[in-house]
C-alpha positions as CSV (number, residue, x, y, z in Angstrom):
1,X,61.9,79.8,122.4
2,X,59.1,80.3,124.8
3,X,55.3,78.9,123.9
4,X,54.2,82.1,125.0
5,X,55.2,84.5,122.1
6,X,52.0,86.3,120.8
7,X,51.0,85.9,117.3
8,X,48.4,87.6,116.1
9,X,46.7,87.4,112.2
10,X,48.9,89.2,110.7
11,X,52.0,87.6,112.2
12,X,50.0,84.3,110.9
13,X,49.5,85.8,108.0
14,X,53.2,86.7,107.1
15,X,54.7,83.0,108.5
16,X,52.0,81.7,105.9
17,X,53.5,83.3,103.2
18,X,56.6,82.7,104.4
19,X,56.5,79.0,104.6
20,X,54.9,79.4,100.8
21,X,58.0,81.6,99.2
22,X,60.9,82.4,101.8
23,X,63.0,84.4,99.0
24,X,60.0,87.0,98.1
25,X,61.5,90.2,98.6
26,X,60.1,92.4,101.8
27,X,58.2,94.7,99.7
28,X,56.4,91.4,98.3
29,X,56.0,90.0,101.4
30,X,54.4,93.2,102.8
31,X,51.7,93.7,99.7
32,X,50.8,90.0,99.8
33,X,50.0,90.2,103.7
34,X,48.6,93.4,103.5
35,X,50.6,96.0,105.8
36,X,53.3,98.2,105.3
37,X,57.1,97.1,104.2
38,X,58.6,98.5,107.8
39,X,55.7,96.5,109.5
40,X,56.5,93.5,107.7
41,X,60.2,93.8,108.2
42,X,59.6,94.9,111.6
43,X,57.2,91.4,113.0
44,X,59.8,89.3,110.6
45,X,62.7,90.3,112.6
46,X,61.0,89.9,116.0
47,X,60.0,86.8,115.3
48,X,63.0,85.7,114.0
49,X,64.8,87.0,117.3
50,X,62.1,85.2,119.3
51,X,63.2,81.8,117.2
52,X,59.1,81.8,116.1
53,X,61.5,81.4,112.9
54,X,64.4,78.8,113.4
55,X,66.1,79.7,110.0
56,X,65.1,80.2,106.1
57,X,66.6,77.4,103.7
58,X,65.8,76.3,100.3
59,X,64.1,73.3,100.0
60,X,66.3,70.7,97.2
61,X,65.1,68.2,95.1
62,X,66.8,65.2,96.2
63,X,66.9,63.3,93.0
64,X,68.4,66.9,91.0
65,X,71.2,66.2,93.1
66,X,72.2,62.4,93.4
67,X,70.9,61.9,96.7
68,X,67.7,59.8,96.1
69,X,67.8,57.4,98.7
70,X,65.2,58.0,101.6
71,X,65.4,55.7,104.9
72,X,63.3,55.5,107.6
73,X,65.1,53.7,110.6
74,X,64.1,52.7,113.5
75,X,67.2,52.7,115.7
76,X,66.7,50.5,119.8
77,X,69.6,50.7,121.8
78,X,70.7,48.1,124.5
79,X,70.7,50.6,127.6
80,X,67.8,53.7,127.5
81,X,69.0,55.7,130.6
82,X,68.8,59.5,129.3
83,X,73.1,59.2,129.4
84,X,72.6,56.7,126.8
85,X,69.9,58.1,124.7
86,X,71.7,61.6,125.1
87,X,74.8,60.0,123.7
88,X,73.7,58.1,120.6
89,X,71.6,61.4,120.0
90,X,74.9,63.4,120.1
91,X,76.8,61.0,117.8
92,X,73.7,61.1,115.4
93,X,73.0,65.0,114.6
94,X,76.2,65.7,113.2
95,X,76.0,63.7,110.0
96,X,74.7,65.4,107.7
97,X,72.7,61.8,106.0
98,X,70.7,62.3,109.1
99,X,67.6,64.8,107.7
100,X,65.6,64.0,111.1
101,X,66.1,62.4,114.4
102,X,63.1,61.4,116.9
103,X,63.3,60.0,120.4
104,X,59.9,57.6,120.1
105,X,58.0,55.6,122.5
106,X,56.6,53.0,122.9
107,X,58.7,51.2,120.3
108,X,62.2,51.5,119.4
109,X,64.7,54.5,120.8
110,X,64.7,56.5,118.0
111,X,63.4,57.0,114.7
112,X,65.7,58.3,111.9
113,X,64.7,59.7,108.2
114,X,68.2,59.1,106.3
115,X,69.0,60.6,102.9
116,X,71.8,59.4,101.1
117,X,73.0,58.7,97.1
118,X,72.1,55.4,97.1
119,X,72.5,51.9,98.8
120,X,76.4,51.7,98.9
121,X,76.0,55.3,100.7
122,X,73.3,53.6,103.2
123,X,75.3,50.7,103.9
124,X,78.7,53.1,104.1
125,X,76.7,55.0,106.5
126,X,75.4,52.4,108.7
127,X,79.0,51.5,109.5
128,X,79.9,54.8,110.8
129,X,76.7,55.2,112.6
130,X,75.3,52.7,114.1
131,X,78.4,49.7,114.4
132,X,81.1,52.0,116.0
133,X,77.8,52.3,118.4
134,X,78.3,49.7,121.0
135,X,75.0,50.7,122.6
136,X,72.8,49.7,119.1
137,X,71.0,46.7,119.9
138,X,68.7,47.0,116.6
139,X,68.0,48.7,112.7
140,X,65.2,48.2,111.3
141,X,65.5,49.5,107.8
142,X,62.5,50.9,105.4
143,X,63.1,52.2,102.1
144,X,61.5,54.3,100.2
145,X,60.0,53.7,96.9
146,X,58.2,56.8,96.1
147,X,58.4,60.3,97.9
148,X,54.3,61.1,97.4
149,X,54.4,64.1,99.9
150,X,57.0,66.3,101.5
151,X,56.7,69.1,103.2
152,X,57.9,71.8,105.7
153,X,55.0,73.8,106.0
154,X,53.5,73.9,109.7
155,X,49.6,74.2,110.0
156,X,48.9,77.4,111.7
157,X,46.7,79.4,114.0
């Protein structure tokens, strides 16, 4: 996606409301941000196509579902030419534990935000990602005790 796609206040206003409720019917959508329902529909799809909007998910509580272990791990690898960093990055994204992955400087390599069951998941995890990784040099571990904020929603305009 381009910086350059042009969003005016009522674009703002309908990726507000979106963020808010992503399941509110068009016709809802369209009252709430004052236009028509084809106008609505119309600036959803375009941004959509202009991947202004990567994708529309529901948000899970993590505990509602046995998965109410949060880490935040900072990950330095031995070698950090873009090869290396590209490959751990590769070998990271595809498990599905991995909620978030940063490239980070100065500092360690990357930072990850895990979320898995619980500590016999983390310490399952760790062996598939980060020993059968002959480039990790360091973990660095923080757990969380208490989720006091989450959220999704991007500040806008």
């Amino acid at each position: 996606m381009s910086n350059s796609y042009p969003l005016d206040a009522v674009d703002l206003r309908l990726l507000g409301l979106l963020q808010q409720d992503c399941a509110a019917t068009n016709q809802r959508l369209a009252e709430r941000a004052g236009v028509s329902p084809a106008t609505a529909l119309r600036r959803v799809k375009a941004m959509v196509d202009a991947g202004v909007i990567e994708r529309q998910v529901a948000v899970l509580n993590p505990d509602a579902i046995g998965a109410g272990l949060i880490a935040l791990v900072e990950v330095t690898l031995d070698r950090q030419g873009a090869d290396w960093l590209d490959a751990f990055e590769a070998h990271a994204l595809p498990f599905d534990e991995v909620q978030q992955c940063y490239r980070v400087s100065p500092g360690p390599d990357f930072l990850l935000v895990l979320q898995v069951r619980d500590m016999a998941a983390y310490a399952e995890l760790t062996q598939r990602l980060f020993t059968s990784q002959a480039n990790v040099r360091n973990v660095k571990a923080f757990f969380s005790l208490k989720r006091a904020k989450f959220s999704s929603r991007l500040q806008l305009g």
